[in-house]
C-alpha positions in Angstrom: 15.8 113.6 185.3 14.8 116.6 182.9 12.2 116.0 180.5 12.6 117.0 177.4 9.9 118.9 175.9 8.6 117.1 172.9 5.0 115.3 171.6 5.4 111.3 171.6 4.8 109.5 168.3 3.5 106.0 167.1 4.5 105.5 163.5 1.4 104.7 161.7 2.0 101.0 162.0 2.7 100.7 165.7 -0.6 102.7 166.3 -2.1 100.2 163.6 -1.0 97.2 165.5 -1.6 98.5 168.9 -5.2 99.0 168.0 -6.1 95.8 166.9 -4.4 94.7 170.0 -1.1 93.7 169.1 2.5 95.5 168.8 6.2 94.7 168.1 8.9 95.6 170.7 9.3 98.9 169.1 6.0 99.8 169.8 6.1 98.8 173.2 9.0 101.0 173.8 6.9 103.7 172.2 4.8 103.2 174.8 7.6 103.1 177.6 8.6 106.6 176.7 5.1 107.7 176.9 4.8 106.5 180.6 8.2 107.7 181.6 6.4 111.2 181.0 3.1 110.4 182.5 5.4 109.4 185.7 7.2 112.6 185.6 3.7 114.8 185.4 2.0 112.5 188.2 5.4 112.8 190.4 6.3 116.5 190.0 2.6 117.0 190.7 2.6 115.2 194.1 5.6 117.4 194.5 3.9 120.3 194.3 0.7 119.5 196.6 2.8 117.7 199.1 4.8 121.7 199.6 2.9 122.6 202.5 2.3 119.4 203.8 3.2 117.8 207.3 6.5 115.4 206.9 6.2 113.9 210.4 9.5 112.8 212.1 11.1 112.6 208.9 12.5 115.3 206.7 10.4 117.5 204.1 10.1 115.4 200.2 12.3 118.2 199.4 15.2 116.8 200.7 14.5 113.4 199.4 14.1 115.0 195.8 17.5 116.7 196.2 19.0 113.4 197.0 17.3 111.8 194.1 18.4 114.7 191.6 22.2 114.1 192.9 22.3 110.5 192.3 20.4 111.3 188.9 23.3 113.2 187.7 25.5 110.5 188.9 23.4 107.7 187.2 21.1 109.4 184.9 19.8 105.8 183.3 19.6 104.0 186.6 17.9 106.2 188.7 15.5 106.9 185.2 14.7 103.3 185.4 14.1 103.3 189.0 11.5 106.2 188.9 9.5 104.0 185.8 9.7 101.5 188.4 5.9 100.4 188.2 5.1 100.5 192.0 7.0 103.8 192.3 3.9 105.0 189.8 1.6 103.5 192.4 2.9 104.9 195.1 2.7 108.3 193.5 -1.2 108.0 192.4 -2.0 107.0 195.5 -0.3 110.0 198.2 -1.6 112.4 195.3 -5.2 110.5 195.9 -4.5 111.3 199.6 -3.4 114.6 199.5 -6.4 115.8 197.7 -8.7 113.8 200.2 -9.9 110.9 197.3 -8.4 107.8 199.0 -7.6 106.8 202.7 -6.1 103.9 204.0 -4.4 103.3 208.1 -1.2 104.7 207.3 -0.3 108.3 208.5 0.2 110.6 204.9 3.6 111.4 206.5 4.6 107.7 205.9 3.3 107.8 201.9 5.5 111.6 201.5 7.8 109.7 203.4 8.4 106.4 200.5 10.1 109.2 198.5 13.5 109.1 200.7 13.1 105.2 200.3 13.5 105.7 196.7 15.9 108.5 197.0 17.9 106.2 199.1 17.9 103.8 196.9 18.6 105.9 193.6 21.8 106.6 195.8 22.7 103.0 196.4 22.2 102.2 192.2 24.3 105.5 191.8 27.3 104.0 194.4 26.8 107.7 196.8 28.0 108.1 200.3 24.5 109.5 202.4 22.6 109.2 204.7 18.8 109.4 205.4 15.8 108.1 207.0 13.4 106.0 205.4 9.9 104.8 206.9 9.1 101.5 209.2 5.8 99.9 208.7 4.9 97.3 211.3 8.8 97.0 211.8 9.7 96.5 208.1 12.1 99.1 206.5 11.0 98.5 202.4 14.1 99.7 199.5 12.1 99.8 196.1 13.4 97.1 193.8 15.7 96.0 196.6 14.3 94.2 198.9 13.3 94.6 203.0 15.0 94.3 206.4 12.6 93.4 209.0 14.2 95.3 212.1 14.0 93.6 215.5 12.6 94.5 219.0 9.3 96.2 219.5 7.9 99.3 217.4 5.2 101.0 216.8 2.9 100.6 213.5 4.9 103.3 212.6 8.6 104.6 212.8 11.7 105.4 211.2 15.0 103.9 210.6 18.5 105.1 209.2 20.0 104.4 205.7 23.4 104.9 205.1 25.9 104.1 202.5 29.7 105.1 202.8 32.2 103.5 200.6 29.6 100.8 199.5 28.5 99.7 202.3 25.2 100.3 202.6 23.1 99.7 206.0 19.6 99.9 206.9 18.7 100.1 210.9 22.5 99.6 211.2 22.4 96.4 209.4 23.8 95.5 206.3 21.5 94.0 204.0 22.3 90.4 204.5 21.4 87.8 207.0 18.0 86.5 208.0 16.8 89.7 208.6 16.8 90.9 204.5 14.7 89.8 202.6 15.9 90.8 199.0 14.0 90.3 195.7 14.2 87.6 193.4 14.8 87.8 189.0 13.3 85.6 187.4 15.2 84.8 184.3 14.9 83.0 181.2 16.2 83.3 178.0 15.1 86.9 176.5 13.4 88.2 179.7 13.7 89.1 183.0 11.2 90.1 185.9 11.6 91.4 189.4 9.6 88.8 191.9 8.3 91.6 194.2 6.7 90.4 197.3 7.8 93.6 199.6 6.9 96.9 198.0 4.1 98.5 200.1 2.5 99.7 196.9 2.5 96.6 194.7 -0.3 95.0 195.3 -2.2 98.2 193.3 -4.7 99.0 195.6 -4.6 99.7 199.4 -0.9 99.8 200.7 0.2 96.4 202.2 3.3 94.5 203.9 5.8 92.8 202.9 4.8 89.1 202.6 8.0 86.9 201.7 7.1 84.0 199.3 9.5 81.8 200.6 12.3 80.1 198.1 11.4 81.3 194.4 12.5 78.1 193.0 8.9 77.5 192.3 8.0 80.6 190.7 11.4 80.3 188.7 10.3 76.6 187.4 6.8 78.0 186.5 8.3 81.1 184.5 10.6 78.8 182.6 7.7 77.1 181.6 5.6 80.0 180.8 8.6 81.4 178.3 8.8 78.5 176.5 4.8 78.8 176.1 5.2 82.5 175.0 7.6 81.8 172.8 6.4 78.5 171.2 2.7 80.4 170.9 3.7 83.9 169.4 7.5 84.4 169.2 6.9 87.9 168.8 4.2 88.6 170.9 6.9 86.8 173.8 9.6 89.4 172.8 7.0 92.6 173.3 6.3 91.5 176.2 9.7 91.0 177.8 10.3 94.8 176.3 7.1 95.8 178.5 6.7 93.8 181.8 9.3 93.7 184.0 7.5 92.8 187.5 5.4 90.2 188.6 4.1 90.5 192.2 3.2 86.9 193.9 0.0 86.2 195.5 -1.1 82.9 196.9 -2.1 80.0 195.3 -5.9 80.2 194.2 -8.6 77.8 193.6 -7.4 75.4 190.6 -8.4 76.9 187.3 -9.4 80.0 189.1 -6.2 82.2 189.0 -5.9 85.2 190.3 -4.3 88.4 188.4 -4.4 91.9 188.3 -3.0 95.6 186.8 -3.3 98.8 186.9 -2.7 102.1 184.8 -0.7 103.6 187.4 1.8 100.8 187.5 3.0 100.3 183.7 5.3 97.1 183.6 3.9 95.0 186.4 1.5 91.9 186.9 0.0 90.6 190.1 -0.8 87.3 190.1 -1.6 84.3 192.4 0.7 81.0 192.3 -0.3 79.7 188.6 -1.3 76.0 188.3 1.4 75.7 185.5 3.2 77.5 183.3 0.8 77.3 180.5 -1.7 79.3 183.0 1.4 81.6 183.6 1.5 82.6 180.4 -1.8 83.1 179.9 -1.9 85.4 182.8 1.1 87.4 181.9 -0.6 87.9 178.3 -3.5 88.9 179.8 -1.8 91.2 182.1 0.3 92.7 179.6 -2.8 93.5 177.5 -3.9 95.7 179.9 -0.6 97.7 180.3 -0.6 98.6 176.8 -4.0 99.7 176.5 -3.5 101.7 179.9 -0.3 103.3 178.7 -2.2 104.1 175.0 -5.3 106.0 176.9 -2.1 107.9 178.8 -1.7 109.3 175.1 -5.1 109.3 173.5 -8.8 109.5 174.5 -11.1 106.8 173.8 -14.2 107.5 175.8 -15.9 110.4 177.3 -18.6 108.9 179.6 -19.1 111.3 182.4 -22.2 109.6 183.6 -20.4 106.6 184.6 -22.8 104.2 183.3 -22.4 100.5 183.8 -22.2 97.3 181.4 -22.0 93.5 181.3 -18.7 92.4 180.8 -19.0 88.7 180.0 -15.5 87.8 182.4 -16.6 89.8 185.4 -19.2 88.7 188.1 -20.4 92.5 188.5 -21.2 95.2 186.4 -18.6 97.8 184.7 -17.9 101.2 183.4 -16.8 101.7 179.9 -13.4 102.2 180.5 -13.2 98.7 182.4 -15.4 97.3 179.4 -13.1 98.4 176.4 -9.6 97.1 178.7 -11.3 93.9 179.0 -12.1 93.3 175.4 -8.5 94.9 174.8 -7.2 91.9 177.3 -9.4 88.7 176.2 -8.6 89.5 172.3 -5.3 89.0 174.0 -6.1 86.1 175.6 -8.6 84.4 172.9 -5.5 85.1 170.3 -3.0 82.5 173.1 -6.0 79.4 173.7 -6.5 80.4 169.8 -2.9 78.2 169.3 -3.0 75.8 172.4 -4.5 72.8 171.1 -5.5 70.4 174.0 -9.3 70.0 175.1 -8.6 73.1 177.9 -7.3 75.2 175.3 -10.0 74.9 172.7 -12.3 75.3 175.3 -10.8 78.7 176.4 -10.8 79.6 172.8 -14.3 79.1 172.2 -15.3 80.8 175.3 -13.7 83.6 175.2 -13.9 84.2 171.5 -17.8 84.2 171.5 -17.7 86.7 174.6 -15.0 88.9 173.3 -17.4 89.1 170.3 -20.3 89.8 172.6 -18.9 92.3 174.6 -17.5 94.1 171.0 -20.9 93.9 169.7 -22.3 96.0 172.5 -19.6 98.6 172.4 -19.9 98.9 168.5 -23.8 99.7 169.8 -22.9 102.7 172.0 -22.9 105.9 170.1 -20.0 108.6 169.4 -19.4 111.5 171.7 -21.8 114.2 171.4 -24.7 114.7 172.7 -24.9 111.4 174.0 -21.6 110.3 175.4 -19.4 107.2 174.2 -17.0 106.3 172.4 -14.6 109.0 170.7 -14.0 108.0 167.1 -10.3 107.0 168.4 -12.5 104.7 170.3 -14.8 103.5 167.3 -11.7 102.5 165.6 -10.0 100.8 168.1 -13.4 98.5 168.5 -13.6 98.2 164.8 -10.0 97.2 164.9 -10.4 94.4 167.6 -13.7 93.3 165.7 -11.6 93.0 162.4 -8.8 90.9 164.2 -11.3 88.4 166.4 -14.3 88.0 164.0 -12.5 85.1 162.0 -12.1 83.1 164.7 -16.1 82.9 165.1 -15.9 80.5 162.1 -12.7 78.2 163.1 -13.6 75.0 163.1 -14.1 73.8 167.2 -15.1 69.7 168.1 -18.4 69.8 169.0 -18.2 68.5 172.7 -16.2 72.1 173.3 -18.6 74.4 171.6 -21.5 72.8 173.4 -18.8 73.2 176.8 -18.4 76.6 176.1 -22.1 77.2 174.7 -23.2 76.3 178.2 -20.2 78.7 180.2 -21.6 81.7 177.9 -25.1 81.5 178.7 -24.5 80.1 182.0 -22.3 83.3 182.8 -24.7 85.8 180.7 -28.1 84.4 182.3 -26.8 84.2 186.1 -25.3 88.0 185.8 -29.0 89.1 184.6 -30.3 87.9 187.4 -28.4 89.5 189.6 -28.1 92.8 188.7 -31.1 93.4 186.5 -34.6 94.3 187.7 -37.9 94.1 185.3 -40.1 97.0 185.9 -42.4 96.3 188.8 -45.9 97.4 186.7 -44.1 94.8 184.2 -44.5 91.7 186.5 -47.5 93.0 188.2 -49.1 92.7 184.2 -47.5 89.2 183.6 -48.8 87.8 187.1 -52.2 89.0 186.0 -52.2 87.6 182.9 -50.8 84.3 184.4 -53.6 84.4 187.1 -56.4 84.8 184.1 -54.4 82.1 182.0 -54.2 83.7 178.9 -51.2 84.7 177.2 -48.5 86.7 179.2 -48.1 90.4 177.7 -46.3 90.9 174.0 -42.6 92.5 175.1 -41.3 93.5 178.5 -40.2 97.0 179.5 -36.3 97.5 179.6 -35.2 96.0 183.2 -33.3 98.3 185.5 -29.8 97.7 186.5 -29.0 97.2 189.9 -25.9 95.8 190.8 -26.7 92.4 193.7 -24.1 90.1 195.0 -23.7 87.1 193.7 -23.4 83.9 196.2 -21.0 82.6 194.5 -18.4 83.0 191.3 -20.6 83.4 188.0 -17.5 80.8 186.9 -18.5 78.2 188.9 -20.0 75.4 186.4 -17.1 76.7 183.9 -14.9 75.9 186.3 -16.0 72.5 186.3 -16.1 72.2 183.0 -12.5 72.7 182.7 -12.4 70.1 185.9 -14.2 68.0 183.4 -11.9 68.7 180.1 -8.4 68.9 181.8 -8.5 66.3 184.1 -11.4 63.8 184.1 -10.1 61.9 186.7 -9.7 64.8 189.0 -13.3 65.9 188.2 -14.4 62.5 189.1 -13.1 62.5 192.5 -14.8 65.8 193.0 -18.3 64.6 192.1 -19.9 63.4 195.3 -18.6 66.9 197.2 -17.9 69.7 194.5 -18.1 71.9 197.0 -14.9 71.0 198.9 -13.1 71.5 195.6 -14.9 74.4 193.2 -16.3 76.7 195.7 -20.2 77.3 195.6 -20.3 74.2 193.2 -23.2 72.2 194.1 -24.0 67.9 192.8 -26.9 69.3 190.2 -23.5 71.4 188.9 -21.9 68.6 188.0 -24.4 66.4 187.0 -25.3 69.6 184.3 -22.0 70.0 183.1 -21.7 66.0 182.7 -24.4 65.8 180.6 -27.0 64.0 183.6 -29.3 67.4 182.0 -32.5 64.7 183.5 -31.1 64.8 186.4 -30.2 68.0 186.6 -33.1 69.2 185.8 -35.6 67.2 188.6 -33.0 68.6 191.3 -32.9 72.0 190.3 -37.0 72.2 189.6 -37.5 70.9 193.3 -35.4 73.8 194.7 -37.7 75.9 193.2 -41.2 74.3 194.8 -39.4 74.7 198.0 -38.8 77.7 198.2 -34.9 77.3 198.4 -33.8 78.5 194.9 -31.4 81.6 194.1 -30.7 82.6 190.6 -27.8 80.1 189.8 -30.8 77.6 190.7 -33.5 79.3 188.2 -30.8 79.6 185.6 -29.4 75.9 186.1 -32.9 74.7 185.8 -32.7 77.2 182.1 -29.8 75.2 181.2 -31.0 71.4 182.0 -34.6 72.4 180.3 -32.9 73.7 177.2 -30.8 70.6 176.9 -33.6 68.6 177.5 -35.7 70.3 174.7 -38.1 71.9 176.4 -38.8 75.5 175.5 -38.9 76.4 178.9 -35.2 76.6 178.6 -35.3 79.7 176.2 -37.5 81.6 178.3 -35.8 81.1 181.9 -32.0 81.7 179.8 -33.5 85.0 178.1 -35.2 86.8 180.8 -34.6 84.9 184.2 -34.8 88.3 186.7 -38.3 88.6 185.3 -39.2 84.6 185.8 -37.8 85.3 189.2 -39.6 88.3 190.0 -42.6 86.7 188.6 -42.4 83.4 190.3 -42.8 85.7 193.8 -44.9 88.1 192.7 -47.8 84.6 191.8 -46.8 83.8 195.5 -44.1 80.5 194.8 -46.8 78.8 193.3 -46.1 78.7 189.7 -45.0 75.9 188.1 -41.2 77.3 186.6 -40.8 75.3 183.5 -44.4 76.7 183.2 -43.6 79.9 183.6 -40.8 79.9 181.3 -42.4 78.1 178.8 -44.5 81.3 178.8 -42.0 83.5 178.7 -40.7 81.9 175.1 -43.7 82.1 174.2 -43.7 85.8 174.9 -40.4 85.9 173.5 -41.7 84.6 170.3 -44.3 87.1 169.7 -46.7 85.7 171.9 -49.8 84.4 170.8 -51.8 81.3 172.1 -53.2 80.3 175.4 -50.0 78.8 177.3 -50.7 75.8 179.2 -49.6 75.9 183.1 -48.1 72.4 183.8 
């Protein structure tokens, strides 16, 4: 387990290629090798602040490093793959968080010092050593990285200890063997050219706080799905498919989401690994993995290079999140959805041009606004690493603005993009309040509203419901018209926070729409996906009031209160285009 002192390299055309958001297996090892170290620093360093710590009723992480070095000179490669292990990376990150006081969670620290005997003991088992240690018991489940869990019987405490042994081979945890319906062991998914480890036991793989295990039942399933998925990868970008079988090699299950809502997730600390919830198919599985993936190699690239200095953690719209994010969380996800636009890009059903015109206009958007930011200096941004790596991306995505897309799925995905944009300024953006007071004066004198608005303020709301919401429908609408017709008299029950006025938008009843959605408004009962829903049905219904509502709807809103919930609001944004448009010109009021 020595590292070997020496800088890591990307020839000139892996770092190329994993810039512009792509990479061959080679470069993916590249990156391996980089996060193999990164795993040593984070590791020995938890070592070190974990020396004078208490080790409860188990022995010090001395001992369990001393068992772990043994069975590393016994099995240098196995126990080396076992410590890149991505949740043995989490599990790291996260007792060093502790130790220095910057996370918490129920568990006692001597449990999180305590996971490194777990792995020893299981280094040990790979290596085929006779030992014996003592491993920790959450809520009465003994956990053996990569192996699997026994759940040990009779009553315990949240937290305990249990014995693991191995003499001659026979290994036993609690005094079991791990057989029997007390085991649980983990699951490979196979297929032909990859492999991944079904993890549904580590504490530390769902990426965040620590958790249980949580058995998914028979993997038969998840095994059907990822046979699917592969021949997707492969049949979609060949290549691509064999990087990422180089790269990934976990995929922690979640439950089944919403339909077209899938849940997923990564993290820098866990390089190789993808949560995500049961897929719908294995098209979606694939989609997922790419995107997941994405994000590994950009998190395992900013292990080796800087790409941003932004100590004032400023915030930004990211056009495939429902809240606000820093510029770190901006630049993985255009790194992910170039990823992502590049797979729907060669999927050529209605769902799959859809997700290729959506996400190819708000890749671009969000691209745009990092190619706005300036360098490093005085004001902080983007290093010129950084620069590149946008200009790269941009390169790579900005000829897919002018593929050719039927026009029924660029008017889909018009409506998801400003749908998406519009409803996130309204939530989290504030006009001035001198700014509306002006406006409601002028609007009380009836002359024109004031030329320009001041820069609105952000400040991050909470949004009633998914900012995907009418996109989700749309894909309802695209996929599986049947389905979305048996959801249209209670969309609710089906797309959460979908509402009839939803569906009658995104099915083209914009009339309809539009009478619903201005009557919420007079009574008082509208929230912003009302006012920007009644922006969307105006604009389709060519009235200009559309333009102003879509553009500036935090200001319509704060308006429309500020005049008292009288105002008219196709009026009022009718003014607002106006305003938009230079101004000029008494506007009339209803």
């Amino acid at each position: 387990m020595r590292q070997t002192a020496r800088p890591h390299e990307l020839t000139p055309e892996a770092f190329g290629d994993l810039l512009a958001g792509a990479g061959d297996p080679a470069a993916v090892q590249a990156l391996r090798r980089g996060e193999r170290s990164w795993r040593l620093l984070v590791v020995r360093a938890l070592l070190d602040a974990a020396a004078e710590a208490p080790a409860g009723p188990l022995a010090p992480p001395a001992d369990a490093w001393r068992l772990l070095a043994r069975a590393g000179a016994a099995a240098p490669e196995k126990v080396d793959e076992l410590l890149r292990y991505p949740h043995v990376g989490v599990w790291a990150a996260h007792t060093l968080r502790r130790l220095r006081g910057s996370a918490d969670d129920d568990a006692p620290l001597w449990v999180h010092l305590g996971h490194l005997h777990a792995i020893a003991a299981v280094a040990a088992v790979r290596a085929g050593l006779d030992f014996r240690t003592a491993v920790p018991v959450r809520h009465g489940w003994a956990v053996l990285p990569t192996l699997g869990a026994m759940r040990l019987p009779g009553d315990r405490e949240p937290w305990g200890v249990a014995e693991v042994s191995a003499r001659d081979g026979s290994v036993l945890i609690g005094g079991r063997p791990p057989a029997g319906p007390h085991w649980h062991p983990l699951t490979r998914l196979r297929a032909d050219g990859c492999t991944l480890l079904l993890d549904d036991t580590d504490p530390y793989r769902t990426l965040r706080a620590p958790a249980l295990p949580e058995p998914a039942g028979p993997a038969a399933r998840w095994q059907e799905l990822f046979d699917s998925a592969w021949t997707v990868l492969c049949d979609t970008d060949g290549d691509g498919a064999r990087a990422l079988a180089g790269g990934l090699t976990t995929v922690v299950p979640r439950p089944r989401a919403e339909r077209f809502r899938p849940h997923s997730a990564s993290s820098g600390d866990a390089f190789g690994t993808a949560l995500a919830s049961v897929p719908d198919d294995g098209e979606q599985f694939a989609s997922t993995l790419v995107h997941e993936f994405q994000h590994n190699k950009l998190s395992a690239f900013m292990h080796l290079f800087t790409l941003y200095d932004d100590p004032g953690g400023r915030l930004f719209y990211a056009p495939w999140r429902d809240d606000p994010r820093p510029l770190g969380g901006l630049l993985q996800g255009v790194y992910a959805f170039s990823g992502v636009t590049g797979f729907w890009r060669r999927r050529p059903h209605p769902l799959g041009r859809f997700e290729f015109a959506l996400w190819r206009e708000q890749t671009a958007h969000a691209l745009h606004e990092l190619h706005a930011l300036p360098a490093t200096g005085a004001a902080q941004g983007l290093t010129g690493l950084g620069r590149r790596l946008v200009a790269e991306l941009t390169r790579r995505t900005r000829p897919w603005l002018a593929e050719p897309v039927d026009e029924r799925t660029r008017a889909a995905a018009a409506l998801a993009v400003a749908d998406h944009r519009a409803t996130w300024r309204a939530y989290h953006l504030r006009p001035d309040p001198q700014t509306v007071r002006a406006h409601a004066a002028a609007w009380t004198r009836g002359g024109p509203l004031p030329a320009g608005a001041d820069e609105p303020a952000l400040v991050p709301g909470s949004p009633g419901r998914g900012l995907d919401t009418r996109a989700v429908l749309l894909r309802w609408l695209l996929a599986d018209p049947a389905g979305f017709a048996e959801l249209r008299d209670d969309p609710g029950a089906t797309v959460a926070g979908a509402r009839p006025e939803d569906v009658a938008l995104v099915e083209g009843r914009t009339a309809d729409a539009l009478h619903t959605l201005r009557e919420r408004v007079l009574r008082g009962d509208a929230d912003p996906e009302t006012w920007v829903g009644l922006g969307l049905a105006a604009r389709a219904e060519g009235d200009p009031a559309g333009a102003g509502l879509l553009s500036r709807p935090e200001l319509a809103i704060a308006l429309h209160a500020e005049l008292g919930g009288a105002a008219d609001p196709l009026a009022l944004g009718r003014a607002l285009a106006a305003d938009a448009g230079g101004g000029g010109g008494t506007v009339r009021r209803g």
